[in-house]
N, C-alpha and C positions, 0 to 999 in steps of 0.2 A: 134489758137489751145489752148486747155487747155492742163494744166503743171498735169502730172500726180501725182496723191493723193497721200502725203507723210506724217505720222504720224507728230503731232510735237512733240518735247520733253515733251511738261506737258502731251499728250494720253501717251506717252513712258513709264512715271512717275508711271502715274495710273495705267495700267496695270502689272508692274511691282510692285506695292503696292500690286495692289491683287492679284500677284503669291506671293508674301512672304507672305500676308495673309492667302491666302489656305494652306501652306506650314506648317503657325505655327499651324493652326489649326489644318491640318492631323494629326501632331508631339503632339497634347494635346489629339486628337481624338485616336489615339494610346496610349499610355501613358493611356489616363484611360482605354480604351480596355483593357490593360495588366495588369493594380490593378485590373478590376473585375473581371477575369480568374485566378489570385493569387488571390483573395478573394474567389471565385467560387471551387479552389482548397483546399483549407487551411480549406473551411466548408464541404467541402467531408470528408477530413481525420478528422476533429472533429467528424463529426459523424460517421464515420468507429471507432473508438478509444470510443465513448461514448457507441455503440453496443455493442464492443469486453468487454469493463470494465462490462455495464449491464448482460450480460452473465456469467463472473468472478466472480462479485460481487453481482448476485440476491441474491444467498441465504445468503446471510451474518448477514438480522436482524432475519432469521431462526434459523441459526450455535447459534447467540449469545442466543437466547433464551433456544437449547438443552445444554448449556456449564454447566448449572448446575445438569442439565440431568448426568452431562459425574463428574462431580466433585462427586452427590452423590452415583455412581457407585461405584467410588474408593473409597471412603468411607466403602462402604457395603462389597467392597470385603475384604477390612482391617478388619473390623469388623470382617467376616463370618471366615477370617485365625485364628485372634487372638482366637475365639471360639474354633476353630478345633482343635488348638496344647492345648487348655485347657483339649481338648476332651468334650467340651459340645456342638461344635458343631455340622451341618451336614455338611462335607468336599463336597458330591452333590451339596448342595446349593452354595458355593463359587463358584463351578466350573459353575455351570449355571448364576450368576451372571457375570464372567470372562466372559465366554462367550457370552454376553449380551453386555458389556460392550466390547469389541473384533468386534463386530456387527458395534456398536455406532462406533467407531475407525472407521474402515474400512469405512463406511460411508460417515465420514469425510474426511478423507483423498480424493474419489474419487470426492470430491467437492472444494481440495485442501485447507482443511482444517489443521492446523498444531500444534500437542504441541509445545510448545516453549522449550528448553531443557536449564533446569536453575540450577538445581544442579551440584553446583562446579566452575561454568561460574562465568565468572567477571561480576560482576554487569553491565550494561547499563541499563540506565536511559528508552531508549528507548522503551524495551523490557520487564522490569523490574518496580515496583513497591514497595520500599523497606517500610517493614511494622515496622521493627525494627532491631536495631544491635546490635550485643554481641561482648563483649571484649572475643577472641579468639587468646590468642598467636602462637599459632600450623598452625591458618590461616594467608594465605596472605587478608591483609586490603581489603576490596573492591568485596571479592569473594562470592558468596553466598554459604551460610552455609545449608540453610532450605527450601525448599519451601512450602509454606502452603498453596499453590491454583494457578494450573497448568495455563499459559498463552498460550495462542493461537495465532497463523494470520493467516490471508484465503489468499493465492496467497502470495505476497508481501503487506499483509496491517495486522497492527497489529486489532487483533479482541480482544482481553484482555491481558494488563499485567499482566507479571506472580506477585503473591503478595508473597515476599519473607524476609527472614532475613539474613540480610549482614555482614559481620564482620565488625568489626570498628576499623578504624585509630587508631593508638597509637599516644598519644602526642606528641612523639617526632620524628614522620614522615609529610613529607610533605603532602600536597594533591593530591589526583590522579589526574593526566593531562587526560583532555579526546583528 
């Protein structure tokens, strides 16, 4: 009679090689399955986020183009006052300017567009573009004194620094810590 068939140890070996070879394989075959579902995922949300920004942000080289729109407003309205308390001018015409100007505002705003509010505000570098400083003892160092050309941001992103005049450090003060 024959002696019934019994692995031997080296078939034992091999096949047990290629269960731990399947094994590492599955565990790398996994392993990248899961970077490209985290990558799969991570390009979903950039492009959710690059939507949501191009919708925020379309009109922004729009905004910065009407900005001088919106500066010679103020201008004319200043202008069209200064006339009126002369009495040379027509007080109508200011006011339809105003409200012209009132328009343009409003405009902006529903586009989340923003003056930047800079008179009396401490300087930041940020937000601010300092054109020149005056020795002002009555001011604290750093504060803006003047603003000569209104700044802007759309959402959270600045669209023009305000151009302003700062007061100036006295000699024998330190520097401002930002």
């Amino acid at each position: 009679m024959d002696k019934p068939h019994s692995p031997d140890d080296e078939t034992i070996a091999l096949e047990a090689a290629d269960v731990a070879s399947l094994i590492a394989e599955n565990a790398s075959l996994r392993d990248r399955y899961l970077r490209a579902l985290a990558d799969a995922e991570n390009a979903r949300r950039r492009s959710e986020q690059q939507v949501a920004d191009g919708r925020a942000y379309a009109v922004t080289q729009f905004a910065r183009e009407l900005l001088p729109v919106a500066d010679n407003l103020q201008r004319a309205i200043k202008t069209a006052e200064a006339q009126a308390e002369l009495g040379a001018g027509d007080p109508a015409l200011a006011e339809g300017i105003k409200a012209t100007e009132r328009m343009l505002a409003a405009a902006f705003e529903r586009f989340g567009v923003r003056r930047i509010a800079a008179d009396g505000a401490a300087f930041d570098p940020a937000l601010h573009e300092a054109v020149m400083e005056l020795d002002n003892p009555e001011a604290t160092p750093g504060t803006v004194l003047q603003v000569l050309e209104d700044g802007y941001t759309i959402h959270d992103r600045l669209l023009r620094a305000a151009r302003v005049v700062v007061a100036k450090r006295r000699r024998d003060q330190p520097p401002l810590e930002s």
